[in-house]
C-alpha positions as CSV (number, residue, x, y, z in Angstrom):
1,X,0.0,0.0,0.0
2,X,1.6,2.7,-1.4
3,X,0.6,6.1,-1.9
4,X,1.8,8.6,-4.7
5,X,0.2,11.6,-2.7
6,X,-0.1,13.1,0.9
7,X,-3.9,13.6,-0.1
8,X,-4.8,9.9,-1.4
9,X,-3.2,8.5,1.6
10,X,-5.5,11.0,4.2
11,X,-8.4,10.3,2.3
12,X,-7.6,6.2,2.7
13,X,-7.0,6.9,6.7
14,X,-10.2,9.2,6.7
15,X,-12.0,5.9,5.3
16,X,-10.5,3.3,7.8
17,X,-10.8,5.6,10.9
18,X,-14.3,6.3,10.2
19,X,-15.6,3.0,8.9
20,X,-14.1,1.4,12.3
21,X,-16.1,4.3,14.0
22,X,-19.5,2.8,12.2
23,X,-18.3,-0.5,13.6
24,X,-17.4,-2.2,10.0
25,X,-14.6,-4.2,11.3
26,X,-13.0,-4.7,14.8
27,X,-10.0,-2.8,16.5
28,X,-7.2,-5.4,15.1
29,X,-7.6,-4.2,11.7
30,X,-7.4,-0.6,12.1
31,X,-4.5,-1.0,14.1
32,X,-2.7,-3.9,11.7
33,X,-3.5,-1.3,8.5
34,X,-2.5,1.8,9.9
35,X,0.5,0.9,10.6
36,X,1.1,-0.8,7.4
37,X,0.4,2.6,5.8
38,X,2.8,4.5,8.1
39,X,5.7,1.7,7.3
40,X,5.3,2.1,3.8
41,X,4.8,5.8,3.7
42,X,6.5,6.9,6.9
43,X,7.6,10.8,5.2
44,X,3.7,11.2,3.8
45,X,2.6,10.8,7.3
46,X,5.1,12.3,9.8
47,X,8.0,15.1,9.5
48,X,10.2,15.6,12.3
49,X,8.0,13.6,14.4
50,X,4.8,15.9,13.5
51,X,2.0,15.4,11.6
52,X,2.7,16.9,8.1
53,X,0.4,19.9,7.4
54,X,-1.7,18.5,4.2
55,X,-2.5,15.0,6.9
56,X,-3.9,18.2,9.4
57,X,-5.7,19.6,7.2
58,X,-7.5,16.6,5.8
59,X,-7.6,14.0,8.5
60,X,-8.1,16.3,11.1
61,X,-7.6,16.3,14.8
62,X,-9.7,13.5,16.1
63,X,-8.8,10.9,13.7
64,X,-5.2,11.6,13.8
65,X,-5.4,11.4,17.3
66,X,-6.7,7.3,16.5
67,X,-3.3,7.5,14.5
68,X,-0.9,9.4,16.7
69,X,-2.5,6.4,19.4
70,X,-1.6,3.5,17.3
71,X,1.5,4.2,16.4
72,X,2.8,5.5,19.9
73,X,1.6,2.4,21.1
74,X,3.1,0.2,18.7
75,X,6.6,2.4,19.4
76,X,6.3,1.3,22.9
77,X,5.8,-2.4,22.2
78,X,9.2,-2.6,20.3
């Protein structure tokens, strides 16, 4: 799963974050693909430990908060 664009990869974490808030698939799997996205596309997502500005701008606060979660906790586990 990678992604040419900042803006194609928000919109693909916009769609997991909120179909896991309409209960369409359980915990595990938002966790297990949102890290896959930030492995493969670590720069798209983060810059100098910071949420790049386009990701702000189209995620948003609350769901990046789901993201800024998951991969703390996955940094913590290593």
């Amino acid at each position: 799963m990678f992604y040419k664009t900042q803006r194609e990869l928000a919109d693909v974490i916009n769609k997991l974050i909120d179909a896991y808030w309409n209960n369409e698939f359980k915990e595990e799997l938002l966790i297990e693909q949102i890290l896959e996205l930030y492995i493969n596309n670590p720069s798209k997502i983060r810059k100098d430990k910071e949420f790049t500005t386009i990701m702000k701008q189209q995620c948003g606060k609350r769901r990046l908060e789901v993201v800024n979660r998951i991969l703390d906790i996955n940094n913590s586990g290593h």
